[in-house]
TIVEX-674585 format. One line per 2 residues: number of its first residue (from 1); their letters; for each residue y, x, z of N, C-alpha, C. Coordinates in nm, 2 decimals. Atoms other than C-alpha are relative to their C-alpha. Layout:
REM residues N
NUM = A = Y/X/Z/Y/X/Z/Y/X/Z ~ ...
//
This chain:
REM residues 221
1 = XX = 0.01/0.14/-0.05/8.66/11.57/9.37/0.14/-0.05/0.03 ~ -0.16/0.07/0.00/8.98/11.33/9.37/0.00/-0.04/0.12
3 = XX = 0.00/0.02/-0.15/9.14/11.28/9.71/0.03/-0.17/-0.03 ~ -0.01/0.10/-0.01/9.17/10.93/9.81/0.15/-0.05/-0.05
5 = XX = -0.10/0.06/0.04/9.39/10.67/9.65/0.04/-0.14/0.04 ~ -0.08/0.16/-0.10/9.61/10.41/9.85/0.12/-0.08/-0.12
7 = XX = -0.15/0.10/0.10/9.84/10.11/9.70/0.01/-0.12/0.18 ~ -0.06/0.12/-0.13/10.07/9.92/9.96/0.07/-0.08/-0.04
9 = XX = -0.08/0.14/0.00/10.17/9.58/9.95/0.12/-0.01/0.10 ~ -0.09/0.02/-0.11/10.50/9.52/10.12/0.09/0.13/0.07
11 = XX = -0.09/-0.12/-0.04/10.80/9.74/10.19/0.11/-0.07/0.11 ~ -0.06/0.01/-0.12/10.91/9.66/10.53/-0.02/0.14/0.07
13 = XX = -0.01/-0.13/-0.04/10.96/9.93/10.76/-0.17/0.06/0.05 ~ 0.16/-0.03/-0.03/10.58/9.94/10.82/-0.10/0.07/-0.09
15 = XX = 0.01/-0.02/0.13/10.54/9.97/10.48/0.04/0.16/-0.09 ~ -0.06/-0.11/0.00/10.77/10.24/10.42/-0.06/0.12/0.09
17 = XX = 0.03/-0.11/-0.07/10.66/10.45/10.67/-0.15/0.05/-0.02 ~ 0.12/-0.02/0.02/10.29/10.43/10.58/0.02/0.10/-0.16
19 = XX = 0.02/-0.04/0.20/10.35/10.52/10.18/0.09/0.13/0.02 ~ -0.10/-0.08/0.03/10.64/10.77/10.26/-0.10/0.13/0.11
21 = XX = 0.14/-0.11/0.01/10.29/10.97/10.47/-0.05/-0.01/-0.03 ~ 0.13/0.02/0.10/10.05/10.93/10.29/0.06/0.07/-0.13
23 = XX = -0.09/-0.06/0.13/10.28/11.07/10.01/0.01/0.15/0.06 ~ -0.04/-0.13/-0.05/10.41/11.34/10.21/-0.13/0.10/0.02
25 = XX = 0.09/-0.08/-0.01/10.07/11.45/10.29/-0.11/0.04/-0.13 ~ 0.06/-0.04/0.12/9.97/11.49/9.92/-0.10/-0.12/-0.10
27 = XX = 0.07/0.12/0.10/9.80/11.13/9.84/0.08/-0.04/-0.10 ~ -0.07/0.15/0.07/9.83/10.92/9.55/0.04/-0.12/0.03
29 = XX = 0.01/0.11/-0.04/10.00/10.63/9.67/0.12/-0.08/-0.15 ~ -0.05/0.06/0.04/10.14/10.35/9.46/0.05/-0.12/0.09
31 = XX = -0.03/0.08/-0.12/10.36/10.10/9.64/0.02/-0.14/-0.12 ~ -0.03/0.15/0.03/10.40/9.69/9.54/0.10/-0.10/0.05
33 = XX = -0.11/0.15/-0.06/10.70/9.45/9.64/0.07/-0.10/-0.12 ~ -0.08/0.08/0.08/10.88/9.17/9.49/0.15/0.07/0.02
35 = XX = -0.13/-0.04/-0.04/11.22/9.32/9.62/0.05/0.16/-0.11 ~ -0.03/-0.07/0.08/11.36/9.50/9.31/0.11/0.14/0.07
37 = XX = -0.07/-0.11/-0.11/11.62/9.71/9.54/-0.10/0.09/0.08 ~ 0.10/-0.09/-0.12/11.33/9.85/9.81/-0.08/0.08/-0.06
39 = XX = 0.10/-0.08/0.07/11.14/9.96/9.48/0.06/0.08/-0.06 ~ -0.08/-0.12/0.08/11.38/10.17/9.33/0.07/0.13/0.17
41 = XX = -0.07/-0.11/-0.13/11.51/10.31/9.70/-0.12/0.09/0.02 ~ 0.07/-0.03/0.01/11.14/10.43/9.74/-0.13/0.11/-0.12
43 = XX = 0.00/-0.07/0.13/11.06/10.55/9.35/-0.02/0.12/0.05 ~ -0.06/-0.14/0.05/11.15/10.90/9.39/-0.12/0.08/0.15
45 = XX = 0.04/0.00/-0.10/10.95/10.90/9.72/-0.21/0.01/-0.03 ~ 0.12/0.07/0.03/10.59/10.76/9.58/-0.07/0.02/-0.13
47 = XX = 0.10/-0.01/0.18/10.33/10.81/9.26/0.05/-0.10/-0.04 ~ -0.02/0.13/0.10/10.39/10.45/9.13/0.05/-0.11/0.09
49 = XX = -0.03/0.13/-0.11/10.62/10.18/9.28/0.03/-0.08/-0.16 ~ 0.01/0.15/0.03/10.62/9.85/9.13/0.07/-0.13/0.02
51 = XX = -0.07/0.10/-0.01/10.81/9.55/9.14/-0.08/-0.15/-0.09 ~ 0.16/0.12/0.00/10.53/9.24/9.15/-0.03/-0.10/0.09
53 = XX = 0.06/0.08/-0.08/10.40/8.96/9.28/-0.14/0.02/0.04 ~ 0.14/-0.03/0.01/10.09/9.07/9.46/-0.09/-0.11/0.00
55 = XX = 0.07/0.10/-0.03/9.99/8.72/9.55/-0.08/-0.07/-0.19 ~ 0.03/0.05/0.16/9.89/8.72/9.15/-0.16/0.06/-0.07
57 = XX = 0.11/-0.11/0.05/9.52/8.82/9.03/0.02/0.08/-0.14 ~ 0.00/-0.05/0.08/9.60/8.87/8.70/0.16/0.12/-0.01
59 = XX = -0.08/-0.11/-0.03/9.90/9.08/8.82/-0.02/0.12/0.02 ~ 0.12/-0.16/-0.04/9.64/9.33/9.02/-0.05/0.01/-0.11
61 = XX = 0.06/-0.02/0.12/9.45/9.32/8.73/0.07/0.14/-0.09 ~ -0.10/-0.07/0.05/9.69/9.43/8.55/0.05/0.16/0.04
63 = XX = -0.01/-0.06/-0.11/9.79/9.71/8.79/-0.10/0.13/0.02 ~ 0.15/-0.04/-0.03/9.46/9.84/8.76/-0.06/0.02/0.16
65 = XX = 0.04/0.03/-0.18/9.39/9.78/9.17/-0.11/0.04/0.00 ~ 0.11/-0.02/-0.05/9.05/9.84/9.14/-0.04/0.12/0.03
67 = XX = -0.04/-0.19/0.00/9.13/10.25/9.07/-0.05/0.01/0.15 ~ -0.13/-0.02/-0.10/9.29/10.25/9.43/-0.18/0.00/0.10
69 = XX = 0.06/-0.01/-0.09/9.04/10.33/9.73/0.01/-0.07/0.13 ~ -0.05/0.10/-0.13/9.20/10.16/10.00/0.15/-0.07/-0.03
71 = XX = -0.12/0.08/-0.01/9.46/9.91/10.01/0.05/-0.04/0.12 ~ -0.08/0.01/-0.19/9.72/9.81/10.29/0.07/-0.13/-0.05
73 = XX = -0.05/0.10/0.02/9.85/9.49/10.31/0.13/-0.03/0.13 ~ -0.07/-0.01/-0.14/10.18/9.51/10.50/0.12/-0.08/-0.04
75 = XX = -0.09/0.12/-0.01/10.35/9.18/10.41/-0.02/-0.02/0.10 ~ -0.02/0.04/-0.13/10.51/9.07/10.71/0.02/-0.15/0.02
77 = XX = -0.04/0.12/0.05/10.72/8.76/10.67/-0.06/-0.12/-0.04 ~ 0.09/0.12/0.15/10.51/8.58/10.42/-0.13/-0.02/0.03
79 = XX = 0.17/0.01/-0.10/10.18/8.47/10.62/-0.07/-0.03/-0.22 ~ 0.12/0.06/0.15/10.05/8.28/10.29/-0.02/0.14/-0.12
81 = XX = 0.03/-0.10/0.09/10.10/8.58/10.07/-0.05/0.10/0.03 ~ 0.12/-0.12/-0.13/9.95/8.84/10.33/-0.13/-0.06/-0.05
83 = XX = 0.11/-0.01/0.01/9.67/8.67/10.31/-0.08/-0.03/-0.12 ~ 0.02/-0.05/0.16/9.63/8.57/9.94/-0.02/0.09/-0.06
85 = XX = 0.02/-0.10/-0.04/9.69/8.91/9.92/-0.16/0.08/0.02 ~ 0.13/-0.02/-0.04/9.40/9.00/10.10/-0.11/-0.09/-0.06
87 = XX = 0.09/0.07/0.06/9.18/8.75/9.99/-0.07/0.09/-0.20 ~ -0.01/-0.01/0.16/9.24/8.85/9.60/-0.07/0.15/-0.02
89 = XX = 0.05/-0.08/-0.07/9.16/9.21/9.72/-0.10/0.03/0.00 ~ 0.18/-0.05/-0.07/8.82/9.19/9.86/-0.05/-0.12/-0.09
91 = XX = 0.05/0.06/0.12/8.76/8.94/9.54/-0.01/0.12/-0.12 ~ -0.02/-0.12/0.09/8.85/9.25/9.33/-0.08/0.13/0.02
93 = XX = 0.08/-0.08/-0.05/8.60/9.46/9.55/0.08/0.14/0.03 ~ -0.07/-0.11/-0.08/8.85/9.72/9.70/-0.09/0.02/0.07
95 = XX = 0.06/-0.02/-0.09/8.67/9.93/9.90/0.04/0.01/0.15 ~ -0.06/0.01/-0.08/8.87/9.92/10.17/0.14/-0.07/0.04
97 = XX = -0.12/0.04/-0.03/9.15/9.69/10.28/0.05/-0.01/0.13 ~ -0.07/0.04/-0.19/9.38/9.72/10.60/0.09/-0.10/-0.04
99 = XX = -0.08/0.09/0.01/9.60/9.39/10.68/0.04/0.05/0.09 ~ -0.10/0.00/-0.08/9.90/9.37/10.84/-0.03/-0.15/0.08
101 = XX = 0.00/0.15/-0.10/9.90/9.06/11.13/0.11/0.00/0.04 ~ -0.11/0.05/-0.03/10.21/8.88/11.25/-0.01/-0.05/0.13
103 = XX = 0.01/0.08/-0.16/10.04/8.70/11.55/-0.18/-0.01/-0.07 ~ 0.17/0.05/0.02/9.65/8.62/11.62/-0.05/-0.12/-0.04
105 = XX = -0.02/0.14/0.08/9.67/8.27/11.43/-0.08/0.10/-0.13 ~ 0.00/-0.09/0.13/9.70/8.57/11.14/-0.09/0.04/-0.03
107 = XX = 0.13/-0.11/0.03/9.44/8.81/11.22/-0.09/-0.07/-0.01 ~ 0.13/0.05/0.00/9.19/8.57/11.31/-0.05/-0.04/-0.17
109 = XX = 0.00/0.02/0.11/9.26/8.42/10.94/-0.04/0.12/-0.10 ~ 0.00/-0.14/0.08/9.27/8.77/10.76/-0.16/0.05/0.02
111 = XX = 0.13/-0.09/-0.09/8.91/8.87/11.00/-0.05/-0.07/-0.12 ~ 0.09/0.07/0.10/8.80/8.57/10.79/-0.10/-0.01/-0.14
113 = XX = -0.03/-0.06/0.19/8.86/8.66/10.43/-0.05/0.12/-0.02 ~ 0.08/-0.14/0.02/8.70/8.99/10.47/0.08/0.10/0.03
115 = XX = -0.10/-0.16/0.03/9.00/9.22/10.54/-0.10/0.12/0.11 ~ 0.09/-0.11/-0.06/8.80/9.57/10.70/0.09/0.01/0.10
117 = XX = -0.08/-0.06/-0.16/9.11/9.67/10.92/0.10/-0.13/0.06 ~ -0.15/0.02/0.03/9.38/9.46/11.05/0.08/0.06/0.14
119 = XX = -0.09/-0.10/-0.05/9.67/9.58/11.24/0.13/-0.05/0.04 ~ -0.13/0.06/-0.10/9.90/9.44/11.49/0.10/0.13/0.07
121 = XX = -0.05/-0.08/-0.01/10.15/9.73/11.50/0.04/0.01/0.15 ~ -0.05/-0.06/-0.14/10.35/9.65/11.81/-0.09/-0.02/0.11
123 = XX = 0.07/0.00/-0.13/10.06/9.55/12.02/-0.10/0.10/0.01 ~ 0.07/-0.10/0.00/9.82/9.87/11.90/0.10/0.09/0.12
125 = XX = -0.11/-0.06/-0.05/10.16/10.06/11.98/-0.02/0.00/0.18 ~ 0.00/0.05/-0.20/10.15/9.90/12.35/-0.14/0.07/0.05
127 = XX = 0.14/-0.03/-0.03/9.79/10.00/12.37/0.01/0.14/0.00 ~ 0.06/-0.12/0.00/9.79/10.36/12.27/0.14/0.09/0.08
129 = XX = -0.07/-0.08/-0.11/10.10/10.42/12.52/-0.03/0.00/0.11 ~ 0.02/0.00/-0.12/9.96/10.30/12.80/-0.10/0.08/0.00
131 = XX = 0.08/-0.14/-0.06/9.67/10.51/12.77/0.00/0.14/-0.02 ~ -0.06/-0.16/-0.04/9.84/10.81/12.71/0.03/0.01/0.11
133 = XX = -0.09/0.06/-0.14/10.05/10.71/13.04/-0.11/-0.02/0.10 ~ 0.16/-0.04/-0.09/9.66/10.65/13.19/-0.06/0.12/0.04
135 = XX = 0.10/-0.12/-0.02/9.49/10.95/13.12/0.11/0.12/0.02 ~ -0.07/-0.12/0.00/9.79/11.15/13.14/0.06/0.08/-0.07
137 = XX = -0.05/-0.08/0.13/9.87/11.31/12.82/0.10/0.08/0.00 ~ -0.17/-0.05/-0.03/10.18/11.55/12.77/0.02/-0.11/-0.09
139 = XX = -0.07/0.05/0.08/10.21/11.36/12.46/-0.11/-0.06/-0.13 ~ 0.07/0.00/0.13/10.07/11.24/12.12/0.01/0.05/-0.11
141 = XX = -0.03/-0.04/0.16/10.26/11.31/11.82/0.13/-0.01/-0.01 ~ -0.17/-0.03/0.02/10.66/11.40/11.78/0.04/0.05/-0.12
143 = XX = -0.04/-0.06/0.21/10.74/11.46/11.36/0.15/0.05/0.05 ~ -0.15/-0.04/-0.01/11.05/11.69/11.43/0.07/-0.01/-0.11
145 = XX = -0.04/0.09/0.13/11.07/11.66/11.03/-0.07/-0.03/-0.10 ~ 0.10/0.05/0.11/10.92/11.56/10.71/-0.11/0.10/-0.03
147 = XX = 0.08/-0.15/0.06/10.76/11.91/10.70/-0.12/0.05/0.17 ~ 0.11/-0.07/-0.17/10.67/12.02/11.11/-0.02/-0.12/0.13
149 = XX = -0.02/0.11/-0.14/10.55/11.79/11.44/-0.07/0.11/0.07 ~ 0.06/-0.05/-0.13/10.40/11.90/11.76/-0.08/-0.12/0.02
151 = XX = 0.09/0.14/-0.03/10.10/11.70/11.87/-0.10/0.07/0.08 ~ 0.09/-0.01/-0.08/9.81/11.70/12.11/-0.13/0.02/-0.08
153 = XX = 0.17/-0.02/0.05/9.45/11.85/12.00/-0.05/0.03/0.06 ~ 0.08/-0.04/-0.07/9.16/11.93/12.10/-0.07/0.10/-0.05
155 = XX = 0.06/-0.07/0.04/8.96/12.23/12.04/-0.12/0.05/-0.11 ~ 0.16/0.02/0.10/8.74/12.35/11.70/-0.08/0.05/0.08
157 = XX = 0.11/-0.03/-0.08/8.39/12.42/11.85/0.03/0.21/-0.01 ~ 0.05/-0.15/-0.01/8.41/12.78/11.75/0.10/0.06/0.06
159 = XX = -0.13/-0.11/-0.10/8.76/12.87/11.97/-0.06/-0.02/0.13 ~ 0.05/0.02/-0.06/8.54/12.81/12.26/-0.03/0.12/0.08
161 = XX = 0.03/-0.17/-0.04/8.56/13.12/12.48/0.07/0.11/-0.04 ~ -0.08/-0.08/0.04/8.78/13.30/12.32/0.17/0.00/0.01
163 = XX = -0.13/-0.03/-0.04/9.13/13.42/12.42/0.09/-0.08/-0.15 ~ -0.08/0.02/0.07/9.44/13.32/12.23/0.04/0.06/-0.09
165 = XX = 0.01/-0.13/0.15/9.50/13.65/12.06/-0.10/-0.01/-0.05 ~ 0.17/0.00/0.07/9.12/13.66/11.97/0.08/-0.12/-0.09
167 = XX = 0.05/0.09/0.13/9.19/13.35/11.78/0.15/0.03/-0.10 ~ -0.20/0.01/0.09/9.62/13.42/11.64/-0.02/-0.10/-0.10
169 = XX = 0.00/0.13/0.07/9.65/13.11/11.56/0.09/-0.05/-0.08 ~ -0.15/-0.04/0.10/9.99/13.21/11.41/-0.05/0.01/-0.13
171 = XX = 0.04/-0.10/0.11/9.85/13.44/11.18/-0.10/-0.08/-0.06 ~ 0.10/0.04/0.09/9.53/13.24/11.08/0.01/-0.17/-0.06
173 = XX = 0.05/0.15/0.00/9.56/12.90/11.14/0.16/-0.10/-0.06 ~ -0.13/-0.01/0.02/9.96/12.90/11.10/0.08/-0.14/0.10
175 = XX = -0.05/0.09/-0.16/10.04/12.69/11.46/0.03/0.11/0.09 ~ 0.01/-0.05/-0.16/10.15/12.80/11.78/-0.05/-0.07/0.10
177 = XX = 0.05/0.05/-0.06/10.00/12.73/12.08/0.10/-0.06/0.10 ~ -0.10/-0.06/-0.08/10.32/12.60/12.34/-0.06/-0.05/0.14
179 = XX = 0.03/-0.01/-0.17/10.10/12.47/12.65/-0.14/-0.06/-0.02 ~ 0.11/0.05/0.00/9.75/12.38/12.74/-0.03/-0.08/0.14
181 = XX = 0.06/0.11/-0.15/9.59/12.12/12.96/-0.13/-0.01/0.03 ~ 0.16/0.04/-0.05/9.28/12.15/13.16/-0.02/-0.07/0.15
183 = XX = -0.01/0.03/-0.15/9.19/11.97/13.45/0.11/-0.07/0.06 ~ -0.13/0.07/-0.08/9.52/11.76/13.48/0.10/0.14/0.02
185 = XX = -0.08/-0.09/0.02/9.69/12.08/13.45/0.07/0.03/-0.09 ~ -0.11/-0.08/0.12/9.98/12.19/13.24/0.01/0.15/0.00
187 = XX = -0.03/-0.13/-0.02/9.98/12.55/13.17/0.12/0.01/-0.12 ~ -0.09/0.01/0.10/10.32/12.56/12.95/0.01/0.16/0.00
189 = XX = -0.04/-0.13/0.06/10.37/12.91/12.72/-0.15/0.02/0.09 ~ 0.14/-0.08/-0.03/9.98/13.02/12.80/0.00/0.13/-0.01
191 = XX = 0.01/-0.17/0.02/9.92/13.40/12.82/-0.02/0.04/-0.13 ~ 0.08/-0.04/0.10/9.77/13.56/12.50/-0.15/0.01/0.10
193 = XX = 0.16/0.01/-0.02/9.49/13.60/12.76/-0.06/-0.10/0.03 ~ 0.02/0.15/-0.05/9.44/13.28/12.80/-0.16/-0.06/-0.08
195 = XX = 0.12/0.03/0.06/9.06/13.17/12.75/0.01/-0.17/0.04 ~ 0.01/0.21/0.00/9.01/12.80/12.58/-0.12/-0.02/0.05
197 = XX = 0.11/0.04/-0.06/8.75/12.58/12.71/-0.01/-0.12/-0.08 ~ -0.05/0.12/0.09/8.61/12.28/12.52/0.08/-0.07/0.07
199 = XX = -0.08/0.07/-0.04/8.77/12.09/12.78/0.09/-0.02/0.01 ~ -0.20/0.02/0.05/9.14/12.20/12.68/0.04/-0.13/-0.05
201 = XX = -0.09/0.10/0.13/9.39/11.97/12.51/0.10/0.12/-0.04 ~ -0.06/-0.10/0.03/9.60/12.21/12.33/0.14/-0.10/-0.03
203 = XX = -0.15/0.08/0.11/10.01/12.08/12.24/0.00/0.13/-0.08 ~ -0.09/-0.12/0.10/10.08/12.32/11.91/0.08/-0.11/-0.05
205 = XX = -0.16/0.02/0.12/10.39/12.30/11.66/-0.10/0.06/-0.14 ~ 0.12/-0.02/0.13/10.25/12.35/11.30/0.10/-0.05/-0.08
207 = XX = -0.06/0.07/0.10/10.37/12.23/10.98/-0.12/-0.12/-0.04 ~ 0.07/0.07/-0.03/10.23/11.92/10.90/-0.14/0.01/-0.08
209 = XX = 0.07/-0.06/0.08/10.01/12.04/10.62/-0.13/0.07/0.07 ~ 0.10/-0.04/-0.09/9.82/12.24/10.86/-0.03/-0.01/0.11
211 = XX = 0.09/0.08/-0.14/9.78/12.04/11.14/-0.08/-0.09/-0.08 ~ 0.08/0.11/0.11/9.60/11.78/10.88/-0.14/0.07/-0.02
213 = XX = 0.13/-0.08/0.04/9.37/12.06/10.77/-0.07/0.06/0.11 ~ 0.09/0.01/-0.12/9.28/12.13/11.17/-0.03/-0.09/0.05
215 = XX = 0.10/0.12/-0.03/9.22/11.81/11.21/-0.12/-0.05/-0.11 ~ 0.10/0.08/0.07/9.02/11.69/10.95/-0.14/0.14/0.00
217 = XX = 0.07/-0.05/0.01/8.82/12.02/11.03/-0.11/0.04/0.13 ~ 0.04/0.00/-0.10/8.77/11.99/11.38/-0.08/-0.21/0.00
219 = XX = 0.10/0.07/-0.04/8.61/11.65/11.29/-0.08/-0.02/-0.14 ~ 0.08/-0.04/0.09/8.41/11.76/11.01/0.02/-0.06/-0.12
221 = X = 0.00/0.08/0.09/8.56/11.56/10.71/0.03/0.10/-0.11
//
């Protein structure tokens, strides 16, 4: 079975950063801009970059767009072509399209047209710090480089009870563990004896490869 296939509109830094993971993590992504420079800086980076007017049907068309699984719409700048964009999109029966929003003038407009997601970067951003900062978190997600991060998890059902060595999470799972949280507690560098509970939060280090494959398995996909 073929893993999912993304095409992004718009190579602003929002842009860029979405297509350059989504790539790194082994998707097919194709990227779209008018800006002949941004598409060649990105090339080497991406399955298929492009140099296009998206706001064009017979351009998508062209393009073959319909391939593509999910689409991202991450013109910024250019309200009218964001949402043409989108519009043209969910005329073309994408099965999924996330928009980019500028201000809620935008989204509301984009909700309209049918876009599935849309995505107000710096005010999600504001949202998912403060409730880290609420509930306490050590942290969420730190990419040290294109290859390793450290991030916050939560436990698969079956490390439930079981010590740290029991599970060598080095050895099997290819993470370290470097501190765990239960109860509003930080236990930094945990024992090997150290028995998880579902109620842990775990921070490991990992390569990103295999934190992807404990996440997508600790929520069954």
């Amino acid at each position: 079975m073929r893993g999912k296939q993304f095409v992004i509109f718009g190579l602003g830094r929002f842009g860029i950063s979405l297509a350059t993971t989504l790539s790194e993590a082994g998707y097919e992504v194709m990227v779209v801009d008018k800006c002949e420079e941004s598409i060649q800086e990105i090339a080497p980076f991406v399955t298929h970059a492009v140099q296009a007017d998206a706001a064009d049907m017979d351009t998508l068309k062209s393009l073959g767009i319909r391939n593509f699984d999910v689409a991202i719409v991450a013109i910024g700048k250019d309200i009218q072509s964001s949402i043409m964009t989108t519009l043209l999109l969910k005329e073309l029966g994408i099965p999924y399209v996330v928009a980019k929003a500028s201000s809620e003038i935008h989204e509301r407009v984009l909700r309209k047209i049918g876009a599935d997601r849309i995505i107000l970067p710096e005010q999600e951003m504001g949202i998912r710090i403060a409730n880290n900062l609420i509930s306490g978190n050590i942290l969420d997600h730190i990419q040290l480089s294109s290859e390793y991060s450290i991030i916050e998890m939560g436990i698969l059902p079956e490390w439930r009870g079981k010590s740290i060595i029991e599970l060598d999470p080095r050895g099997v799972y290819g993470i370290n563990i470097i501190a765990v949280q239960r109860g509003g507690v930080i236990d930094i560098s945990p024992s090997p004896n150290y028995i998880l509970e579902q109620e842990d939060t775990l921070v490991v280090v990992g390569s990103n490869k295999q934190i992807q494959i404990l996440e997508a398995k600790r929520y069954g996909k």
